[in-house]
C-alpha positions as CSV (number, residue, x, y, z in Angstrom):
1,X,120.3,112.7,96.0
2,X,119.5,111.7,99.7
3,X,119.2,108.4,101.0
4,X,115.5,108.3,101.2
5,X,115.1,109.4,97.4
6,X,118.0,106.9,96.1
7,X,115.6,103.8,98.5
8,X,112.5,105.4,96.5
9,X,114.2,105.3,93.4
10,X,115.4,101.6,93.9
11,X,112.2,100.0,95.3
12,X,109.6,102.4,94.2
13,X,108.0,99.7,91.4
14,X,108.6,96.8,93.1
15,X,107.1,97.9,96.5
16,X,103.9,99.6,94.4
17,X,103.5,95.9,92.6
18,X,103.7,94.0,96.4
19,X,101.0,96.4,97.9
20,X,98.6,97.2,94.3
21,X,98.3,92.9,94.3
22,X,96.3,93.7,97.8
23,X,94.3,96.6,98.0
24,X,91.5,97.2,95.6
25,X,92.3,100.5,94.4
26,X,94.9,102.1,92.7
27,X,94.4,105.3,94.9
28,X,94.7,103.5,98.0
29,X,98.1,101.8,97.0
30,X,99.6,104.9,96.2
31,X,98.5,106.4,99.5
32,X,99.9,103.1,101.1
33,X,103.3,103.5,99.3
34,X,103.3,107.0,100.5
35,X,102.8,106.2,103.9
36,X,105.7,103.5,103.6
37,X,108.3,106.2,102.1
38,X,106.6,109.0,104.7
39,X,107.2,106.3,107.8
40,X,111.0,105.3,106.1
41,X,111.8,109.6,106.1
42,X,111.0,109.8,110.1
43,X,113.7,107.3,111.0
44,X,117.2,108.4,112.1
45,X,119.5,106.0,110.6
46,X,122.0,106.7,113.4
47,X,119.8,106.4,116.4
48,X,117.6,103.5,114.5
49,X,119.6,101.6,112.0
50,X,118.0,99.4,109.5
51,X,119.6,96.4,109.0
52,X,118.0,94.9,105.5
53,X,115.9,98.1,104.1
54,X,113.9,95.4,102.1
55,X,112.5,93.4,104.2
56,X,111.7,96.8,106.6
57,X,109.6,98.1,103.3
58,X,107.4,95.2,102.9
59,X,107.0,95.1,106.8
60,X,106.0,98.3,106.9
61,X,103.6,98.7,103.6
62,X,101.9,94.7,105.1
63,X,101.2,96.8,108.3
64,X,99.7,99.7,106.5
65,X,97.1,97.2,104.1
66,X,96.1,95.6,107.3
67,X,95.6,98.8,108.9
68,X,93.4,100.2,106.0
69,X,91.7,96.6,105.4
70,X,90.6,97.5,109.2
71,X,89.5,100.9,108.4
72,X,88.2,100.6,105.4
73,X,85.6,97.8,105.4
74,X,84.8,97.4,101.9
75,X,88.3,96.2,101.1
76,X,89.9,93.1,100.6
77,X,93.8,92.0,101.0
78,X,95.1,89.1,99.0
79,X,98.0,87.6,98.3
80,X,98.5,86.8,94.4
81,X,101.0,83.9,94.8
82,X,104.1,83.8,92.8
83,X,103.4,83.2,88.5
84,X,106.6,82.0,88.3
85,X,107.2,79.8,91.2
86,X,104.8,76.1,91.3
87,X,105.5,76.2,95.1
88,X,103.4,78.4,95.7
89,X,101.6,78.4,99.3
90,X,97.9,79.3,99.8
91,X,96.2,82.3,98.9
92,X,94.4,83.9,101.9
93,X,91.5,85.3,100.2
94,X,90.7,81.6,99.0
95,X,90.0,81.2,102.5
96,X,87.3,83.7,102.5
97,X,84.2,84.3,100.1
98,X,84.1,87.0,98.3
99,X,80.7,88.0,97.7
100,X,80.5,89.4,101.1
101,X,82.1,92.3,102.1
102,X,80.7,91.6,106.1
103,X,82.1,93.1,108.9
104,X,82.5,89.2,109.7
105,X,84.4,88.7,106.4
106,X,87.1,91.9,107.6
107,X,87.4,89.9,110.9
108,X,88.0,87.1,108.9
109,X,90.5,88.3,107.1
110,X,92.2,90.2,110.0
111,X,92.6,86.6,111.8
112,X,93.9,84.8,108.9
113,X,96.6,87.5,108.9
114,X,97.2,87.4,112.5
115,X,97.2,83.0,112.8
116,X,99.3,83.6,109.7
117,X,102.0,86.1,111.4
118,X,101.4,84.0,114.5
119,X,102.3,80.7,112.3
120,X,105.6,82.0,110.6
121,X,106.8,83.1,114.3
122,X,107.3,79.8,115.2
123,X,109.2,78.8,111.7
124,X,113.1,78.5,112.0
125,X,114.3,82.1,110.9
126,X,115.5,80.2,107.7
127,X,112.2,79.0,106.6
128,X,110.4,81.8,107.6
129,X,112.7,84.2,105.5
130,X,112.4,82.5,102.4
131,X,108.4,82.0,102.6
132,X,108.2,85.5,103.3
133,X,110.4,86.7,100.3
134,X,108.5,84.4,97.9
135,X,104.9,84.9,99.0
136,X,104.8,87.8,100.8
137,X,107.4,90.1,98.9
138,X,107.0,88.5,95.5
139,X,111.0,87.5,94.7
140,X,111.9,84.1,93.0
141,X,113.9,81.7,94.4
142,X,116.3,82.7,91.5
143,X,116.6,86.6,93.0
144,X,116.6,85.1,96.1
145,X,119.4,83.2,95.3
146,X,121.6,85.2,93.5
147,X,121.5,88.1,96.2
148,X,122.2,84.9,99.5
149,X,124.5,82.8,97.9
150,X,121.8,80.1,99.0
151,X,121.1,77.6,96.0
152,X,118.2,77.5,94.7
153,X,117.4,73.7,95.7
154,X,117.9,74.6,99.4
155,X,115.9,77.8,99.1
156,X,113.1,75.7,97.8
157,X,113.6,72.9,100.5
158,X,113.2,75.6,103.1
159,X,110.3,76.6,101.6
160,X,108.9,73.2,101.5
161,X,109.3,72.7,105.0
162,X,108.0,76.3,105.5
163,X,104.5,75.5,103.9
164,X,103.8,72.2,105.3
165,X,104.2,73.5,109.1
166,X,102.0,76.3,107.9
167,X,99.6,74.0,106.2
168,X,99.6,72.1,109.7
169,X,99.1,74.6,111.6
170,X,96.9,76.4,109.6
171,X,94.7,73.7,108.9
172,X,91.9,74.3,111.4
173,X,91.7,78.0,110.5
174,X,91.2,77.1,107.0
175,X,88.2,74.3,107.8
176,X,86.6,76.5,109.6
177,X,86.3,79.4,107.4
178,X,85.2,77.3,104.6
179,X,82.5,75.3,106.6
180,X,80.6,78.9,107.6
């Protein structure tokens, strides 16, 4: 089995669950999980290593919704927050009505993702890793933890800190999409 097939076997379900909770259609995140696996079989490993194959995956399938949420207008990204977690951040498509499906609404949605990537760049690499796992990637503290070493208290303690900067700096954002 080569490499590529034994990463598709291993995160084939997970990465279909991450990118079918934000694109509307079934069709759409299979083509999306295509395109990931497609993008993962061009790199040479040698000449291009990948350091954590995870968090390269999810990278690459958020970049491919917010590409097709720009192509395709009718769509709409959102991010389901964790059932099992209660620290659970904001989801983004609260931040935007949707009974509209404007091409104000997409650039909506487009700048909520880019203050967001914007936001989590200036987070300590700590923080920013474990709001990215939990939110963004779907894993609980718990897998978080077991696969780090990191207890779970700290994990959530990061993530704490994580979401209130985020909160802060988001805050504006978030007034003024509800106010229009």
């Amino acid at each position: 089995m080569s490499e590529t097939a034994a990463i598709f076997k291993e995160y084939r379900h997970r990465l279909q669950r991450f990118i079918m909770r934000r694109v509307p259609s079934k069709e759409d995140s299979e083509d999306i999980l295509q395109d990931v696996f497609y993008q993962l079989s061009k790199i040479d490993a040698e000449e291009n290593p990948i350091r954590s194959i995870s968090s390269w995956l999810y990278a690459v399938a958020r970049n491919l919704i917010i590409d097709r949420s720009r192509k395709h207008k009718e769509e709409e990204i959102s991010c389901q927050p964790d059932t099992d977690e209660n620290n659970s951040f904001l989801d983004a498509a609260q931040l935007i009505p949707d009974e509209d499906a404007s091409p104000e609404s997409d650039y909506a949605k487009a700048l909520v993702w880019e203050e967001l990537e914007a936001a989590l760049s200036e987070l300590p690499a700590e923080q920013r890793a474990v709001f990215e796992l939990t939110e963004l990637q779907g894993f609980s503290f718990k897998d978080i933890s077991e696969s780090t070493g990191i207890t779970v208290n700290t994990l959530i303690s990061r993530k704490h800190y994580a979401v209130l900067h985020l909160r802060r700096r988001l805050s504006n954002l978030h007034d003024e999409l509800l106010n229009n």
